[in-house]
N, C-alpha and C positions, 0 to 999 in steps of 0.2 A: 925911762925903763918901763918897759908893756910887761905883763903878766902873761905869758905862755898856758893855752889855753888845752887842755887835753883833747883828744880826740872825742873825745865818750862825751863833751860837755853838758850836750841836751840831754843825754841817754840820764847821765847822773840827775840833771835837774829833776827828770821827771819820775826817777826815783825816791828823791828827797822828797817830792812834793806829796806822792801818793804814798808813801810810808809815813810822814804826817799826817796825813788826811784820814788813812784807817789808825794809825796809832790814838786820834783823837778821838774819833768816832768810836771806838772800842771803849776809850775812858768813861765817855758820854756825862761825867759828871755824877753818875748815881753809883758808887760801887757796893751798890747792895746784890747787882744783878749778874757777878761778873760768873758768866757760865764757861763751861769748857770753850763751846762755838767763839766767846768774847776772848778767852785768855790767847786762844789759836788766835785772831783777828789780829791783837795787841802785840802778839809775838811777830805774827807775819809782819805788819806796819814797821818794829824795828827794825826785822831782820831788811825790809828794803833799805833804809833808810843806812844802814850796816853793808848794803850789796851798793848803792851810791855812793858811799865812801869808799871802799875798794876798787868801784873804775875810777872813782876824781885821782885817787894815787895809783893808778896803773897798775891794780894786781889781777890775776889769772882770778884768783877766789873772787872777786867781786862782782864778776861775770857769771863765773858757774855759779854764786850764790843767787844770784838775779836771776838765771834761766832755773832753776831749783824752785823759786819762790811763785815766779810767775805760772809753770806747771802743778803746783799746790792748789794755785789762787783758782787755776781752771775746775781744778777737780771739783 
C-alpha cells in the first residue's frame, strides 16, 4: 500500500519548513525582547505553517492563506 501523495506536496514542504524557521527565529531564545515587529514574525511563521497544512489536506483556505501571508511578508 503507497501513500497518495497531494499535488501541493513541495508547495506544503516548503511551507512547513519556512514557517519553522521564522517561527524560531522569532523565539530566538531571549523573550525579554519580543516587540510588536517579533510578535508579527512569530504569528506569520505559524500562520505558514497553518497555510501548509490546509494544501497537505486539500483546502481552498490553505492557499488563500499562503497567497495572504506571502504578500504581508513582501510588504
Amino acid at each position: 500500500m503507497t501513500l497518495k501523495k497531494p499535488k501541493t506536496f513541495w508547495t506544503c514542504i516548503v511551507l512547513f519548513v519556512v514557517g519553522a524557521v521564522i517561527a524560531v527565529n522569532a523565539i530566538g531564545f531571549d523573550f525579554s525582547d519580543f516587540t510588536h515587529l517579533a510578535i508579527f514574525a512569530l504569528l506569520t511563521g505559524i500562520g505558514f505553517i497553518v497555510a501548509g497544512y490546509g494544501l497537505w489536506i486539500m483546502k481552498k483556505w490553505g492557499a488563500i492563506l499562503a497567497i495572504i501571508l506571502s504578500c504581508l511578508k513582501l510588504i
